[in-house]
C-alpha positions as CSV (number, residue, x, y, z in Angstrom):
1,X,1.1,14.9,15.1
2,X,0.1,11.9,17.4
3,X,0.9,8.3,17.2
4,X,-1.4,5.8,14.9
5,X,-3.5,3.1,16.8
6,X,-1.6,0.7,17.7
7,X,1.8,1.6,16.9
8,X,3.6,-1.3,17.9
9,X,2.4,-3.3,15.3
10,X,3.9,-1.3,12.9
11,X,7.0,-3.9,12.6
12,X,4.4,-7.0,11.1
13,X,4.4,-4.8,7.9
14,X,6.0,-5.4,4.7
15,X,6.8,-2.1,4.5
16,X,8.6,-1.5,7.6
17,X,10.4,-4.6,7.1
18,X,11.2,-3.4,3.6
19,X,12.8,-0.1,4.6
20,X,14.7,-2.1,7.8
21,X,16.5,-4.2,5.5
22,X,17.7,-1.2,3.2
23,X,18.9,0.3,6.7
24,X,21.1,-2.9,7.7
25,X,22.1,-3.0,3.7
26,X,23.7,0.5,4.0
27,X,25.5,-0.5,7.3
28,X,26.6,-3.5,5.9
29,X,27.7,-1.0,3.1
30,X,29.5,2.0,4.5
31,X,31.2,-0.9,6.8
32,X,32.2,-3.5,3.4
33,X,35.8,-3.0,2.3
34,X,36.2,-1.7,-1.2
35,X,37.6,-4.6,-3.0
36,X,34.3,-6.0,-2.1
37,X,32.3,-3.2,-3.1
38,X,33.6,-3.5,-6.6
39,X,32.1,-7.3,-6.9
40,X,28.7,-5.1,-7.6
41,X,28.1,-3.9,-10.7
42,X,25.4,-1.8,-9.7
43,X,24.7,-1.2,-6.0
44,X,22.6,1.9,-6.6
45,X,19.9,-0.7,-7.8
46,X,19.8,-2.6,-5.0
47,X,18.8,0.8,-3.0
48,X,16.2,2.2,-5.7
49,X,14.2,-1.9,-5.8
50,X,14.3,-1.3,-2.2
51,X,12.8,1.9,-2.3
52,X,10.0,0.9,-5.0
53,X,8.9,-2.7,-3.0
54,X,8.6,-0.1,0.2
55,X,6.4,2.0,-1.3
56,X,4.4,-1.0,-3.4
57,X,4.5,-2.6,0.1
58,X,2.3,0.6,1.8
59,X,-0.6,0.4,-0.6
60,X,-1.3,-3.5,-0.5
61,X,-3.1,-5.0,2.1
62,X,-0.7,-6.7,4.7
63,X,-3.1,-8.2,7.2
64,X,-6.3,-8.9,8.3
65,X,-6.7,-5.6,10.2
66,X,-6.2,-3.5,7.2
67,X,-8.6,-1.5,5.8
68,X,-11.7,-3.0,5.2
């Protein structure tokens, strides 16, 4: 296993962005009282979109230093 080129530039990506926000959205989950909680109807959703736009996110181009 080693580190990609230039690693640190790994934050600048949709998809790293994408998976950060579903991160803070659990926190801000697990820490959300439950009388709140029930105001969603459906929080799995919220975690599965996530998921997909992550994923969607890796395979488009997100810069001009991508492939090419």
């Amino acid at each position: 296993m080693k580190l990609i080129d230039e690693w640190w530039t790994v934050a600048r990506r949709w998809s790293a962005q994408i998976v950060a926000l579903g991160v803070v959205a659990q926190t801000v989950w697990a820490t959300m009282p439950g009388e709140a909680r029930q105001l969603f109807p459906a929080p799995e959703y919220i975690g599965i979109g996530l998921g997909i736009s992550a994923l969607i996110a890796m395979i488009l181009k997100q810069g001009k230093d991508d492939g090419e």
